[in-house]
N, C-alpha and C positions, 0 to 999 in steps of 0.2 A: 412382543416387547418393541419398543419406537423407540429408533437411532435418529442421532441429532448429531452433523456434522459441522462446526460451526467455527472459526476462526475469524478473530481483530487484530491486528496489526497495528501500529503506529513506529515507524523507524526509518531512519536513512537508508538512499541505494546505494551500497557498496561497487556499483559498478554502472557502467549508462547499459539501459536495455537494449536487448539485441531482438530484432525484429524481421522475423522468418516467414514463410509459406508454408503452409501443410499441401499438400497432393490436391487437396478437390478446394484449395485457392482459400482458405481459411487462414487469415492471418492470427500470430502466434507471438505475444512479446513476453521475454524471458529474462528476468532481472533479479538480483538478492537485494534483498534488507538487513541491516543490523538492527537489534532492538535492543536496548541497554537495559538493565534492571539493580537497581541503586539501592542498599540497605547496609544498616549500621550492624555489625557484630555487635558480641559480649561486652566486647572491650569500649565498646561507642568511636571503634574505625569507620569510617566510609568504604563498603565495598563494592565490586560492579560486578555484575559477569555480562556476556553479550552475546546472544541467540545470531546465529546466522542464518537465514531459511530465505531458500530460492522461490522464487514465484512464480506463475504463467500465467496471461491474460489473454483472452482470445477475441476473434473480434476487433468491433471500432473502438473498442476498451483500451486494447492493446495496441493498436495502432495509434490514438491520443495517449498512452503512457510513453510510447516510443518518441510521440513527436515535439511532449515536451518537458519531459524529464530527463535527468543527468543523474552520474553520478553525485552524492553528497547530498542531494535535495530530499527532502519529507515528504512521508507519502502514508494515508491511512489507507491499507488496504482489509475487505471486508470478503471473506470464503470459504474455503471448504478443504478438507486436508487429503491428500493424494497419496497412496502407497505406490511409487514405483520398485519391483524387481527384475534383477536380469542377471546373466551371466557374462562374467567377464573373461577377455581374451586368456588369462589364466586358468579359466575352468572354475574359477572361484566364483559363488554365489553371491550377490551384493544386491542392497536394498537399501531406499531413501525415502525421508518423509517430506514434501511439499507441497505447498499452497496452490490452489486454485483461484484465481480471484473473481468473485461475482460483482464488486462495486468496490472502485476506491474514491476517493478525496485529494486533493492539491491541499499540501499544509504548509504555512510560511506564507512570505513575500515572495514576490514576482522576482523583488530585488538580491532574494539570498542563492546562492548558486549561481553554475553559469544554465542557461537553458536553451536549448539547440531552436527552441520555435521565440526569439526574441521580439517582444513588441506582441505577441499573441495573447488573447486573453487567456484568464487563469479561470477554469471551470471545472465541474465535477462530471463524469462519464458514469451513469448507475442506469442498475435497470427499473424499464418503467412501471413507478405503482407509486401511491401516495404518500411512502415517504421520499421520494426523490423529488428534492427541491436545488434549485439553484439561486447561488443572491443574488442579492440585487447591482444589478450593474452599477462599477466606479465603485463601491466598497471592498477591500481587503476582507479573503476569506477571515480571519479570524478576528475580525470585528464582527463576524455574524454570529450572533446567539439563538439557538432555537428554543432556550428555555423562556418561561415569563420570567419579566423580576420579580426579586425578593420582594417580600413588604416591604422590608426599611431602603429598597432602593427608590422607591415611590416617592417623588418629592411632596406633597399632600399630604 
């Protein structure tokens, strides 16, 4: 049978990443996201609920999410999901589910949030194969579309 580990993200950091050392010199950034999820009851209320789930990135991945992302700012992260268990100082059994990150994305403005690497360009960090593209310099990530247009956006 084939298992398929596969995790998308899109949500705010709840908190600015903190960025560590592992033993044999492998950097390690360690950050949560909120994801909101928005739907109408019975009654046609507006309701939310909001996922909270920690992340780890290793690597230059990890080291450009540390150097310029904040708390508050957007972030598409792209992985793989991690069972940690352990024992805790009361003998009690504990276990957590968390993200791995293989590739994220900068979402927003340059201008929304504060960002610790200010005046630095705004780029995507993936690994490499043919779909990892970056834009085109001096355009705003969300002005780039990698779809074609629609027919009827076609002026002709």
């Amino acid at each position: 049978m084939a298992n398929y580990n596969r995790v998308i993200l899109l949500g705010n950091l709840t908190r600015d990443p903190e960025l560590r050392y592992l033993p044999n010199n492998t950097p390690v950034c360690e950050f949560g996201m909120a994801i909101n999820h928005r739907w109408r009851d019975r009654d046609g209320n507006q309701r939310e609920d909001v996922c909270f789930v920690d992340i780890a990135a290793f690597g230059k991945q990890g080291e450009t999410i540390n150097q310029y992302m904040s708390k508050g700012r957007q972030l598409l992260v792209e992985g793989r999901l991690r069972y940690d268990s352990w024992t805790a100082q009361d003998g009690s059994k504990r276990s957590k589910l968390s993200v791995v990150a293989d590739n994220f994305q900068f979402v927003g403005s340059r201008d929304a949030g504060e960002s610790r690497g200010a005046g630095a360009p705004q780029r995507a960090a993936q690994a490499p194969g043919p779909a990892s593209a970056e834009p085109p310099v001096g355009r705003e990530m969300e002005d780039v579309d990698s779809r074609p247009p629609a027919a009827d956006d076609i002026p002709f």
